[in-house]
C-alpha positions in Angstrom: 85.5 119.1 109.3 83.7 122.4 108.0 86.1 123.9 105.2 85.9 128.0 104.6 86.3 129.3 101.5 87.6 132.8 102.2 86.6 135.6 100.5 89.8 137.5 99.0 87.8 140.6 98.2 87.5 141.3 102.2 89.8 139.4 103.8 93.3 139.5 101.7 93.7 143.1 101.0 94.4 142.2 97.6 95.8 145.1 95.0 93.0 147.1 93.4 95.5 147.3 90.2 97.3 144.3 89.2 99.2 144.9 86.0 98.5 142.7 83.2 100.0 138.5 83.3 101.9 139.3 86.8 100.7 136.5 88.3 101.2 134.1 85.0 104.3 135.7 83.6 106.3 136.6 86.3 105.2 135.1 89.2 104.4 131.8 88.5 107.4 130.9 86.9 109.6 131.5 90.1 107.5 129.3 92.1 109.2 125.9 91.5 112.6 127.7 92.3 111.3 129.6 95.3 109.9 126.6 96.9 112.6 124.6 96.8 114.8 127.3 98.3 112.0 127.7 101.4 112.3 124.4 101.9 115.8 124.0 102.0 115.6 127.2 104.4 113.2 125.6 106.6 115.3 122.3 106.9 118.6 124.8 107.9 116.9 126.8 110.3 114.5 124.6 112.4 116.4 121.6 113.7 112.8 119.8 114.0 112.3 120.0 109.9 116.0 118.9 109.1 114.2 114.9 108.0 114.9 113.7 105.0 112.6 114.9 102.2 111.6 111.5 100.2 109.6 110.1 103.5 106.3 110.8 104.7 107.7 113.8 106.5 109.0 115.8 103.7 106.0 114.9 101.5 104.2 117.0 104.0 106.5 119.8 104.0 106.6 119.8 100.4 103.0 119.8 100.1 102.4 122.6 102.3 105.3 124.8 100.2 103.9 124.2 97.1 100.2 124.5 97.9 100.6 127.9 99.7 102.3 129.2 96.8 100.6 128.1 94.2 97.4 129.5 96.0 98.7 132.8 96.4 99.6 133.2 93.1 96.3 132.0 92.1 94.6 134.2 94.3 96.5 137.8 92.1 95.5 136.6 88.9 91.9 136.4 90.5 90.8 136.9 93.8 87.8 135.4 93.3 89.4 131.7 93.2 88.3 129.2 95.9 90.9 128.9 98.8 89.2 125.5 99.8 91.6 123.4 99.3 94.6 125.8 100.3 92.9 125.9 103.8 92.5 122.3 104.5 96.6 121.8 103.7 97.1 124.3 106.4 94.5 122.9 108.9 96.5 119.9 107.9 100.0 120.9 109.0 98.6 122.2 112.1 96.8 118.6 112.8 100.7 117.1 112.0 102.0 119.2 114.1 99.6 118.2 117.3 100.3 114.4 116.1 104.1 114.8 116.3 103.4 115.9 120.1 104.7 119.8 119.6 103.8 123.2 119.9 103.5 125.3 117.0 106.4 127.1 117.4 108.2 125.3 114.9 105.7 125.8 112.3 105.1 129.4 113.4 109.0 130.1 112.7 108.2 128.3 109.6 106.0 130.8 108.1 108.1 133.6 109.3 111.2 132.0 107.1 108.5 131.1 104.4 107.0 134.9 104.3 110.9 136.3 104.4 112.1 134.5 101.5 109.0 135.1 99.5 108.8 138.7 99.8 112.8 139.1 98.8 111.8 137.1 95.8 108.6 139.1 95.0 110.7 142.7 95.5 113.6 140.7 93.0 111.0 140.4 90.2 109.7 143.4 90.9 112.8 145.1 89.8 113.5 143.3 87.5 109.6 143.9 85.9 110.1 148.2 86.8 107.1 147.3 88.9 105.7 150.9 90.7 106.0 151.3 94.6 102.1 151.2 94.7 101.5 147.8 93.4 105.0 146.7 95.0 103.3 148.1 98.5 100.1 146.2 98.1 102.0 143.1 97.2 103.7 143.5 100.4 100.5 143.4 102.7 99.1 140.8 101.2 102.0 138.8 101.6 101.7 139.2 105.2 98.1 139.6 105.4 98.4 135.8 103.6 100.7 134.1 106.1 99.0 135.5 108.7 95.6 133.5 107.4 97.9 130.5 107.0 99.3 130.4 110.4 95.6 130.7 112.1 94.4 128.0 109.7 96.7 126.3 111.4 96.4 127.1 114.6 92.9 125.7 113.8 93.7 122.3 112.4 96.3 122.3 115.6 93.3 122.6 118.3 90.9 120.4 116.5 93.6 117.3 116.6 94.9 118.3 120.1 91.1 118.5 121.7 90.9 115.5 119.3 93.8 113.7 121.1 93.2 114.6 124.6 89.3 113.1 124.1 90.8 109.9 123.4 93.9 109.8 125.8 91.0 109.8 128.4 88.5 107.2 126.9 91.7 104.9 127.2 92.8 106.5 130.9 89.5 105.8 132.1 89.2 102.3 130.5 93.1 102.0 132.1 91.9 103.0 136.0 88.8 100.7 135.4 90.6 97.7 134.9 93.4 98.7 137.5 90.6 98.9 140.0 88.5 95.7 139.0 89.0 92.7 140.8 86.2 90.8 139.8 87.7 90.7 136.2 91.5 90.7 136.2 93.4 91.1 133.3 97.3 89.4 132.3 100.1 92.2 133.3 101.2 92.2 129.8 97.2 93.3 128.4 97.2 96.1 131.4 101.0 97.0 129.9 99.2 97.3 126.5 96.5 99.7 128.0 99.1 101.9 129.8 100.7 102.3 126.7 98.0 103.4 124.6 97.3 105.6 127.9 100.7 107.1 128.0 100.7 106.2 131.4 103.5 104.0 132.0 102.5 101.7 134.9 104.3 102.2 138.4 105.0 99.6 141.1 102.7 101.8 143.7 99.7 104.0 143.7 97.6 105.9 146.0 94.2 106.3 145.1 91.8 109.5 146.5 88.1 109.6 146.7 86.1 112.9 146.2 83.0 114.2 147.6 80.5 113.7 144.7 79.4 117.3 143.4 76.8 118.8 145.3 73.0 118.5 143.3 72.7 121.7 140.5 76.4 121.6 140.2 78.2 120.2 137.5 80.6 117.3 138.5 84.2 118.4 137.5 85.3 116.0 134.6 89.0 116.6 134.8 89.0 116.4 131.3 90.0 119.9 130.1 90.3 120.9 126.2 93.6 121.0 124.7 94.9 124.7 124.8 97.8 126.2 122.6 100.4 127.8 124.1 99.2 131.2 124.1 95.8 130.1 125.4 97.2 128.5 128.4 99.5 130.8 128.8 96.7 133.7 129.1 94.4 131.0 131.2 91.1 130.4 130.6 89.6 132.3 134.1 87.4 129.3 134.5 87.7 126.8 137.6 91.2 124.4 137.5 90.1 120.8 136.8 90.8 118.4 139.6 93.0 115.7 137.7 94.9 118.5 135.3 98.1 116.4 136.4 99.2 114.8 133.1 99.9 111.5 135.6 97.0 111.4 137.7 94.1 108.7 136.4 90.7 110.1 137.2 87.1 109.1 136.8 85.3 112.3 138.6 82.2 112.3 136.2 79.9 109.7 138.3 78.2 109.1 141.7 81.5 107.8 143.6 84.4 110.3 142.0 88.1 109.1 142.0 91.3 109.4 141.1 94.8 107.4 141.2 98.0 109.0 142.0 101.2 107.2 141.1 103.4 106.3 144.1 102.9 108.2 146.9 100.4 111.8 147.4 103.3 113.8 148.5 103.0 117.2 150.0 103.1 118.9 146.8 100.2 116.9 145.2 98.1 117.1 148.3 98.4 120.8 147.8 97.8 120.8 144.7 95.2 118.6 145.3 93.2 120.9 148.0 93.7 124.5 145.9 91.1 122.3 143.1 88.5 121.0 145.3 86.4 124.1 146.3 83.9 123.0 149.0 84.4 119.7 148.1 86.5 117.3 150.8 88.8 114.3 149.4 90.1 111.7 151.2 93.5 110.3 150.4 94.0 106.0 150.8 97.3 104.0 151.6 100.1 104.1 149.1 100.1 100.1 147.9 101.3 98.0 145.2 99.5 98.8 141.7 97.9 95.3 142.4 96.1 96.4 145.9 94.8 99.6 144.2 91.4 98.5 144.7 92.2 98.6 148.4 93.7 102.2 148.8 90.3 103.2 147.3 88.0 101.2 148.9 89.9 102.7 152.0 89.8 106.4 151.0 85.7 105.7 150.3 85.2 104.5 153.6 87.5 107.7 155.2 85.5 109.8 153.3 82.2 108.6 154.4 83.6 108.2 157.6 84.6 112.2 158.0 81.1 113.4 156.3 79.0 111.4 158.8 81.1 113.4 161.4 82.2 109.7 162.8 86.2 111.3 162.3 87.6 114.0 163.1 88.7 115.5 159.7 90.1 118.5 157.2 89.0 118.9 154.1 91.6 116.5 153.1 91.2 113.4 155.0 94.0 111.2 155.5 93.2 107.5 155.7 96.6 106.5 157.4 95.1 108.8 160.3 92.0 106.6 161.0 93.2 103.2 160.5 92.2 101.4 163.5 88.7 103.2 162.8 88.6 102.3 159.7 89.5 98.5 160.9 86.8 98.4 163.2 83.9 100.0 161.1 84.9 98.1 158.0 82.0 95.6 158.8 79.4 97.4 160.9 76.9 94.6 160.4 79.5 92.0 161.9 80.6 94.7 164.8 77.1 94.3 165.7 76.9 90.8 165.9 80.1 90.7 168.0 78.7 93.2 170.0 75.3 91.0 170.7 77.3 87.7 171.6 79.9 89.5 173.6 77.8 92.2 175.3 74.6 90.4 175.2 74.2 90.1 178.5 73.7 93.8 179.3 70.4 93.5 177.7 68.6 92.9 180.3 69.5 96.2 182.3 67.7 99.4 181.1 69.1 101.6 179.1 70.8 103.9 181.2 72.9 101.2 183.1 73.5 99.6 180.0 75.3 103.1 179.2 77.1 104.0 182.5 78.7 100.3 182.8 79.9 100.3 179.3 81.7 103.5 179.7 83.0 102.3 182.7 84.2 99.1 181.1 85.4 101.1 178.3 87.5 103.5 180.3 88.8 100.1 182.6 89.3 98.1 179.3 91.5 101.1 177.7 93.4 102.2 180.4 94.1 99.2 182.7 94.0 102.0 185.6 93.0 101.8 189.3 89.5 102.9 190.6 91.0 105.9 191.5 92.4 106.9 187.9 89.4 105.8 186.5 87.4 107.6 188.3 88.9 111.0 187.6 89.2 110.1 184.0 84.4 109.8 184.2 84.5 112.4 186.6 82.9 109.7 189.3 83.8 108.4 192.9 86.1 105.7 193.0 83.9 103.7 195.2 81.4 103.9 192.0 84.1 102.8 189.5 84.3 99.2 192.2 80.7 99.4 192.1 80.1 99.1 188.5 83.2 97.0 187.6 81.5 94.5 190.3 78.4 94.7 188.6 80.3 94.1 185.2 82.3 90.7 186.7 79.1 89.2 188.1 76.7 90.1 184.3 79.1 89.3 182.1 80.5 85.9 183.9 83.7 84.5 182.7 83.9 86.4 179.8 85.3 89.7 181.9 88.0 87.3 182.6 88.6 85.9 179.3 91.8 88.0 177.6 90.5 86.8 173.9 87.2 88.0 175.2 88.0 91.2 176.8 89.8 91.9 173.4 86.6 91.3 171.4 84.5 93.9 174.0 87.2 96.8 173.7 87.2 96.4 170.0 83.6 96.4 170.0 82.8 99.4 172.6 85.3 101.3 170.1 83.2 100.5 167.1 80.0 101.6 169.2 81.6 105.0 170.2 82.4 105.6 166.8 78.9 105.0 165.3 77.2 106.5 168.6 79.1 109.4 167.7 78.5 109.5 163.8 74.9 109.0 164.8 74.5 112.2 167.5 75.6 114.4 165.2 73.3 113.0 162.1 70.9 113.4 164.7 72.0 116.8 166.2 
């Protein structure tokens, strides 16, 4: 960490006239009373300092008393002397304050009680030194114009641990969602409990995971992993684009070819929303809600959705819904093995050309998924009845005993489905 050494002569508005020994002879000898009653102030006022002083915790608060006194002091009987150190206890409290988990409000009220009590001091002495109004007056600004340089040194140390923090919490998240999702290396429960912990992600019994369109080439894939803000800052915003995983309980890896995320329990309207006011152009596609132990599934699921609704095969919205498509997915989860199905039971069509091949299979189709008569059939293809007997004929006598096998007929609608799917996927590639 880079340490300052401010510059008192520009930065403190330090009294051009300091009478002689003020600093030595009466100020420094009130600091050991005047800290100890800030402290104690401190401790009554803000319930979050009221810890007992001979721990760790009041160590710290002691510290940061004494050193921002002392310094002060230093600094009026010259302000020439090096703030070095002075700056890196108040970085420090501001690093605590991110490590305990809280805003700086606390500390912030700290200061306030801290610059109050001092300044009644100082104006006591003062009096009691027949100290002018002029020097009194200058004393006063740079009272304030001091606390106001220890609360930003603060604020700095604060951001540094909290962007600090947040860096890490997602080294671990990621490592967490990696071995959630890996099958080939499962871990014990207890070691993926030890994860979640460090994570902050307590584990639940069911997840959904969501695949996202990668980012589009020249565009900067969306980490998800924003900087830790203050309170004012997000407060203000940042006018930049909302990450996609800002949900404190969503586990995301959105940095790589195949982006993803995993929702605990189910997406839920207001997620989904959420969800779609982050994605821009981009399209996700939302798996099954599952035990934490079938995670792998819900992605693999969502992938195949998504792939599904960019090849055009599905009919989809920007946010595709995998429960939707199921039977699709089901029947294009193994296009290589469709197509070997489709050879052995439909094989037999080969030998007509093309375009027969075509008009009896969306014959068959139509006969296979509606069980209708010729005539229904026929005004379903827009074709003579007499056509429909024609072709279903044609059909009994090519494909043999298979058109009357049930287990067979089965296999053929399941396969014409799969082919309809990917015909379509492949016109519009095409188109």
């Amino acid at each position: 960490m880079t340490t300052r050494t401010t510059k008192p002569s520009e930065d403190h508005g330090q009294p051009d006239e300091i009478p002689p020994g003020l600093a030595d002879k009466v100020l420094r000898p009130e600091l050991p009373s005047l800290a100890q009653q800030i402290i104690l102030a401190i401790r009554d006022k803000i319930p979050e300092y009221a810890k007992p002083m001979d721990g760790p915790y009041g160590q710290i608060m002691r510290t940061g008393v004494e050193q921002a006194l002392t310094s002060f002091v230093d600094l009026v009987a010259d302000p020439a002397t090096s703030l070095a150190h002075r700056d890196e206890v108040a970085r420090m409290l501001g690093r605590h304050e991110a490590e305990e988990g809280r805003s700086l409000d606390s500390l912030q009220a700290a200061y306030r009680v801290g610059a109050h009590i001092a300044w009644h001091r100082v104006m006591e002495v003062g009096r009691a030194g027949d100290l002018s109004s002029a020097v009194m007056s200058l004393l006063a600004d740079s009272v304030m114009g001091y606390m106001n340089e220890l609360a930003e040194l603060s604020f700095q140390g604060y951001r540094e641990a909290r962007a600090a923090t947040a860096e890490e919490q997602q080294v671990v998240r990621r490592r967490l969602l990696q071995r959630i999702l890996d099958r080939d290396q499962p871990i014990p429960h207890r070691a993926l409990v030890d994860i979640s912990e460090e994570a902050n992600w307590p584990l639940p019994d069911q997840v959904t995971a969501v695949a996202v369109q990668a980012a589009a080439a020249g565009r900067p894939a969306d980490t998800g992993e924003p900087a830790a803000r203050s309170g004012t800052e997000a407060a203000a915003g940042s006018g930049g684009p909302v990450p996609l995983a800002a949900e404190t309980d969503v586990l995301a890896s959105l940095d790589d070819g195949q982006p993803h995320m995993l929702i605990p329990g189910e997406a839920g309207v207001g997620r989904e929303a959420a969800l779609s006011a982050r994605l821009g152009s981009r399209r996700a596609a939302i798996g099954l809600t599952v035990p934490l132990a079938d995670a792998a599934d819900s992605l693999r699921w969502a992938r195949q959705a998504l792939a599904l609704a960019e090849s055009g095969a599905i009919d989809a919205d920007q946010i595709v819904h995998s429960e939707d498509h199921l039977l699709t997915l089901w029947l294009m989860s193994d296009s290589a093995l469709a197509e070997q199905i489709s050879r052995r039971q439909l094989g037999a069509l080969d030998a007509l050309t093309p375009r027969q091949r075509e008009r009896l299979t969306e014959t068959f189709g139509a006969w296979l998924e509606t069980r209708g008569t010729a005539a229904e059939i026929a005004d379903r293809l827009q074709i003579h009845p007499q056509t429909v007997r024609y072709r279903i004929r044609q059909l009994e006598r090519t494909l043999g005993d298979r058109f009357g096998d049930p287990d067979a007929r089965f296999a053929m609608e399941m396969v014409l489905r799969a082919m309809q799917v990917r015909d379509r996927a492949a016109g519009l590639t095409s188109g």
